[in-house]
C-alpha positions in Angstrom: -18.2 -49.6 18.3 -19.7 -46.6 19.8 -16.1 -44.8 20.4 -15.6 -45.8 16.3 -18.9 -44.2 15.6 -17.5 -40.7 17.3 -13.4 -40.7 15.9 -15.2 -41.4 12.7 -17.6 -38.5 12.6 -15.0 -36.1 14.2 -12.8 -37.2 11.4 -15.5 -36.4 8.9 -15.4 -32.8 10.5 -12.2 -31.9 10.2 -11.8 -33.4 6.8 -14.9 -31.1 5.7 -13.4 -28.2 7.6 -10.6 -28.3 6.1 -12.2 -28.9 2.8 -14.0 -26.1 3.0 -10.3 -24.4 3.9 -8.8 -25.8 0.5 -12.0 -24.3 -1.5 -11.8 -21.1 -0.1 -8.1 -20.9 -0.6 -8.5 -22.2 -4.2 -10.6 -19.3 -5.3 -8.6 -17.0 -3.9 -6.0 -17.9 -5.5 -7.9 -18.0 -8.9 -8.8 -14.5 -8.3 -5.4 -13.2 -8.1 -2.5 -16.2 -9.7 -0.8 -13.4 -11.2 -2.6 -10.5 -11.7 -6.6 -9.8 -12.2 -7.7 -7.3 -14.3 -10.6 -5.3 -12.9 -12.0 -2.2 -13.6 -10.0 -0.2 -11.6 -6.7 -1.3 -12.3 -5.0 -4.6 -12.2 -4.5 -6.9 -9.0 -1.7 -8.5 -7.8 -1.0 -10.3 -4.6 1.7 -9.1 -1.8 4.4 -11.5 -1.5 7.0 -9.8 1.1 7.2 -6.5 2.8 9.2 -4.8 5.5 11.1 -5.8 7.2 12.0 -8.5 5.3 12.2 -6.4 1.9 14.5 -3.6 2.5 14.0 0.0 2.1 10.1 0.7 2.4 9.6 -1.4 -0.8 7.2 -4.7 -1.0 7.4 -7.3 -3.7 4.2 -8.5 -5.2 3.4 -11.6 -7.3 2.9 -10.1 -11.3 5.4 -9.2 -13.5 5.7 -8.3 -17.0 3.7 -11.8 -17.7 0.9 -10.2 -16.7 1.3 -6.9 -18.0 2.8 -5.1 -15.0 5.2 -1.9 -16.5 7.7 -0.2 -14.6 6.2 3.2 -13.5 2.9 2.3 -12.5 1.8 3.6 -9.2 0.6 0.9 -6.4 -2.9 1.2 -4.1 -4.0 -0.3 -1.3 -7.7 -0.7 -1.3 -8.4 1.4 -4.9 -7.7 4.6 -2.7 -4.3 4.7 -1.0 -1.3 6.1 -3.3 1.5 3.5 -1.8 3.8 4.2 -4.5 5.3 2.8 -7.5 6.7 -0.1 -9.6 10.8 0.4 -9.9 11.6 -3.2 -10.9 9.4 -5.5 -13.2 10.5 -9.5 -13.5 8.7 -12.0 -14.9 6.9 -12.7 -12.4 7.0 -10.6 -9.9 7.2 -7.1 -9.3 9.1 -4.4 -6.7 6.8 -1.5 -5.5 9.3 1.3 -4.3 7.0 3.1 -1.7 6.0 7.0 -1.6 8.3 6.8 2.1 11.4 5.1 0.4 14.6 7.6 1.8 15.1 10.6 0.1 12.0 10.1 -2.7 10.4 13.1 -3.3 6.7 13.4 -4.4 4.0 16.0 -5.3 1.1 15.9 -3.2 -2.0 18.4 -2.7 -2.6 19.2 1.3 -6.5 19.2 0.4 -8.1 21.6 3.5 -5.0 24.2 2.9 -5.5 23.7 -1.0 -1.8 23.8 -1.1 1.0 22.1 -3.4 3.9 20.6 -1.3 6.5 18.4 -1.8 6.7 15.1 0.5 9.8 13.7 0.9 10.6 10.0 2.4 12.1 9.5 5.4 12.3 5.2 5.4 10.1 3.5 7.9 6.5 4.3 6.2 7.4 8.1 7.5 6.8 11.2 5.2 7.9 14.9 5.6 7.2 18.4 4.1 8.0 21.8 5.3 5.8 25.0 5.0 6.4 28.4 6.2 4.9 28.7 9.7 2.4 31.4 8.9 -0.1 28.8 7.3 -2.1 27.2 9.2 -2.2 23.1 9.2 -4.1 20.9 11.4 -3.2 17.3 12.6 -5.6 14.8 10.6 -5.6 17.1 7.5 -5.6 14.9 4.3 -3.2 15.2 1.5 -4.1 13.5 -1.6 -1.8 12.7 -4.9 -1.1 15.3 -7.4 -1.9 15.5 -10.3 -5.4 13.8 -10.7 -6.8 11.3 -9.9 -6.7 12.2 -6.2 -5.5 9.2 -4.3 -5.3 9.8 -0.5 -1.4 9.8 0.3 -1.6 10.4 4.4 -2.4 12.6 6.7 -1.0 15.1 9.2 0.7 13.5 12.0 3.0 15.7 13.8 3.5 19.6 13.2 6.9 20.7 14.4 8.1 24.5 14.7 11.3 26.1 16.2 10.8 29.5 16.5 14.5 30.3 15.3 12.6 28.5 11.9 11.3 30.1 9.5 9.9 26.9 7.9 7.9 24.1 10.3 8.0 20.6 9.6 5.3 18.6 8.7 4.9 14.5 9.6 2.9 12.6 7.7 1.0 9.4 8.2 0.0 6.5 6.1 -3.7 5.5 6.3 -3.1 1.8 6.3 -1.4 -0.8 8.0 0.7 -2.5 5.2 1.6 -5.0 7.7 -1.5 -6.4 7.0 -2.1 -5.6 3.3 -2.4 -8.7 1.1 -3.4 -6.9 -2.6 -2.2 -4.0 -4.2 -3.9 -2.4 -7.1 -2.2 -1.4 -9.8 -2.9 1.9 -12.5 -1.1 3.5 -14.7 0.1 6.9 -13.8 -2.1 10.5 -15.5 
């Protein structure tokens, strides 16, 4: 009778444990089946990434049910400009990111106050190339252009040949999309 006593409350445990799992998981799911509106934009759950989506692109769950438009530009955490919606469904959605090969993208390198051009190399890896003569720090910021200023990356790597008149710049992403779970969504200036 004892040994009932004890499988019974250990059972009673776990079935509130994982009560308390299910409510959790419920109200998440309320706060983002489809897409939320919020103030700062609408938001919509990650459903795949890289590498299972190709091509530096992840596809999130909101489509043109919910409003979602081809064009507008993705966040992570209201700050980070990841990129933008290419392909709407109706339910889901295809962010082409800022890194996607061969994109190209205007972007302010704040510290520098300096227009440049990114361009995607695949892999979550940005480029740009400056003349030399300017001076650019690893860890500078550069933020989206035109505003608002979203933060794009920052300065990884600065390479220079000296038979080059231009040096090239890597760029980092501030965020680890591996782990990303919502994406904000805006429409563009």
């Amino acid at each position: 009778m004892v040994l009932e006593n004890g499988e019974l409350k250990r059972l009673a445990e776990e079935r509130k444990i994982r009560a308390d799992f299910l409510e959790a998981e419920l109200a998440e799911f309320k706060k983002t089946s489809g897409a939320e509106k919020n103030s700062a934009g609408i938001i919509a759950r990650v459903l795949s990434q890289s590498p299972i989506m190709p091509y530096d692109a992840l596809l999130i769950f909101g489509g043109a049910r919910t409003g979602l438009k081809a064009g507008m530009e993705a966040l992570a955490y209201d700050s980070i400009l990841l990129g933008e919606i290419d392909e709407v469904f109706n339910a889901n959605s295809r962010i082409r990111l800022l890194s996607y090969p061969g994109r190209k993208t205007e972007a302010f390198l704040e510290s520098s106050s300096l227009n440049i051009i990114l361009e995607g190399m695949g892999g979550l890896n940005l480029k740009f190339s400056v003349p030399k003569t300017i001076d650019i720090k690893v860890g500078e910021k550069i933020v989206s252009n035109p505003p608002p200023s979203y933060l794009i990356g920052q300065v990884e790597e600065i390479r220079a040949k000296e038979s080059e008149p231009l040096a090239e710049v890597l760029v980092k992403i501030p965020a680890n999309l591996r782990y990303l779970r919502y994406v904000t969504l805006v429409n563009p200036p």
